[in-house]
N, C-alpha and C positions, 0 to 999 in steps of 0.2 A: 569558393568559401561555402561550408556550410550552413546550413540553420543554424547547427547549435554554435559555431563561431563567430556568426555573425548576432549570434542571441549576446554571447560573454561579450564580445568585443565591446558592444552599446551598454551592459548592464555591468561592467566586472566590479567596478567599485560598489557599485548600489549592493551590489550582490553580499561583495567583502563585509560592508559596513553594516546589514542587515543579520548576518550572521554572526557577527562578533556584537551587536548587539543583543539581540536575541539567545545566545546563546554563549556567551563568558562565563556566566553564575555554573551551570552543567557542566561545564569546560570545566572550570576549577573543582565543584564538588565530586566528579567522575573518573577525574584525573585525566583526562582528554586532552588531546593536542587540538588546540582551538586551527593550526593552521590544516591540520588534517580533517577537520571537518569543515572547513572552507572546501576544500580540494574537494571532498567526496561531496558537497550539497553543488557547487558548480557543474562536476561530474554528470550529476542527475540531470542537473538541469540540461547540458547539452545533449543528451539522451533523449530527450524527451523533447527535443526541437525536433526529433527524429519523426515524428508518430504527430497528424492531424488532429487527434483527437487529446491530446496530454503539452502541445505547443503551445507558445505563449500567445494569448488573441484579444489583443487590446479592447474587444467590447463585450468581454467578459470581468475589466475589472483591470485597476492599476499594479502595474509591474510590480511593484510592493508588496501587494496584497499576496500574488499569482508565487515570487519568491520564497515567502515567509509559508506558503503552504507545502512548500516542495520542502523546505528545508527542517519543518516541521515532519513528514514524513521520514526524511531521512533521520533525523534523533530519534524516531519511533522505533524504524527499523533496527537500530543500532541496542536501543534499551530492549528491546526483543532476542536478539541475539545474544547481549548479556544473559537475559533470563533464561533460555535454551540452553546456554553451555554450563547453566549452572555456575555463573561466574559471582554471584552474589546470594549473600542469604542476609534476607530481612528479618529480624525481629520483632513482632509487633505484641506493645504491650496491649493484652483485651481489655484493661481500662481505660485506654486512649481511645478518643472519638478519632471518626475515620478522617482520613485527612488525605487528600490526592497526593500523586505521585506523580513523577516526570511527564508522564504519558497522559493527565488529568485524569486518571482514573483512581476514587479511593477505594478501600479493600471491601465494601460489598458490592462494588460494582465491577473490580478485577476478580472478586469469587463469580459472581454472575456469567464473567467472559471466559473462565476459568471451567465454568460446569461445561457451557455449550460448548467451549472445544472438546473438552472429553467425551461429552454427547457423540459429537460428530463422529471423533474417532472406533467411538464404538459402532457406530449406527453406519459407518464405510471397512470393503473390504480391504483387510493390511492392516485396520488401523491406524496407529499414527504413525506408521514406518508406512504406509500404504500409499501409493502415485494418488491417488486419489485423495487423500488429507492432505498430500504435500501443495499439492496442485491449489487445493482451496484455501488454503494457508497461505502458496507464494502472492493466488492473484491478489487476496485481502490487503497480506502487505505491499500491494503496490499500487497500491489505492485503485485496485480493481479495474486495470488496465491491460488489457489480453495481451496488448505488443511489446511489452516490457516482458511479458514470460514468454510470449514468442521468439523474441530475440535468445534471451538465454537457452531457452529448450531448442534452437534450430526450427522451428514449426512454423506451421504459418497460421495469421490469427485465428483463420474461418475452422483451425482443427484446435488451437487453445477454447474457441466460444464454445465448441461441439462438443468437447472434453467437462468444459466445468457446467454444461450447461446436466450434461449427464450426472455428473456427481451434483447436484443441487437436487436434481430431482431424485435422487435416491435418498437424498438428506428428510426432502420432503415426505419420501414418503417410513422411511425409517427411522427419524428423528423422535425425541421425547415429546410427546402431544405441544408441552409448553413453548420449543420450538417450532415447530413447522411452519407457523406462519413467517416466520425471519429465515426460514430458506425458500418460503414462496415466492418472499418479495423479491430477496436477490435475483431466482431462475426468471421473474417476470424480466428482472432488470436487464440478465443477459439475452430474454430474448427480444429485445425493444432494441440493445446495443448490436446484436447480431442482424437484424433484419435490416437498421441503421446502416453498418455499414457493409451488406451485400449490395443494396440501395446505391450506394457513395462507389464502388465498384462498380456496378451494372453502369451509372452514369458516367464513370470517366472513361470506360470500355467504348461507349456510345459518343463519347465526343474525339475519340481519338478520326 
């Protein structure tokens, strides 16, 4: 059995009922099949029993908690995708005060998220069609987890770290002045995760 079977087997109900809590009202206003996003927030979840660092580890906090953040990700994901294919168009009236949206972001602070991605893309080469905006784009939505894009891309992590660790620093240094310190933080981030786990490597190398 695997991790992540052995993760559903003990959590499948908690799982169920968490999700159709949390997430009925967007079901219905989105027109969403509440069982298909059951099926895809489980999905994750056994995914990510895959990978040391994204599994579930009881003294970081109750299975509830650790749930409700996965599955929050994945209705992120999902209202992201909406956005991209161009599947909705909002109206907003400019007398209305801002008010958040699915994602808790209201509209000056999805304008805010809105400038720096354009920032980005202008400031990497390709653009937003560019391996390099894609790249920084996929790890963000995966709540900045190398071995979720490593799986997909075929790669192995220590060449996804090497990769975004290269586009951050290009960020930093050809971003909009107002940015570059939120692409410092990140490159510090990947390289504290990176050393992390060559570290977690070198050690298990050494106890074989």
């Amino acid at each position: 059995m695997t991790p992540g079977e052995r993760f559903l087997g003990l959590h499948h109900e908690k799982v169920r009922r968490l999700v159709v809590q949390q997430c009925a009202q967007i079901c219905r206003d989105r027109a969403w099949d509440l069982d298909d996003l059951v099926h895809d927030v489980m999905l994750s979840l056994v995914r990510k029993q895959e990978s040391r660092g994204s599994r579930y580890n009881p003294a970081r906090g109750a299975v509830s908690t650790y749930v409700v953040r996965v599955l929050r990700s994945v209705v992120g994901h999902r209202l992201a995708r909406v956005r991209l294919e161009g599947a909705e168009r909002v109206e907003v009236d400019e007398d209305q005060a801002p008010s958040p949206d699915e994602s808790g972001l209201d509209d000056e602070e999805s304008a805010r998220l809105a400038a720096i991605l354009r920032d980005a893309a202008s400031a990497l080469v390709g653009g937003a069609e560019g391996i390099g905006y894609r790249t920084l784009v996929a790890w963000l939505m995966h709540d900045r987890e190398a071995d979720a894009i490593a799986r997909l891309a075929k790669l192995s992590e220590h060449d996804v770290w090497r990769y975004i660790a290269l586009t951050l620093s290009l960020l930093e240094k050809g971003a909009a002045p107002e940015w570059r310190a939120i692409w410092h933080r990140h490159r510090m981030y990947v390289a504290r995760r990176s050393r992390r786990d060559e570290l977690e490597a070198f050690a298990s190398r050494a106890a074989r």
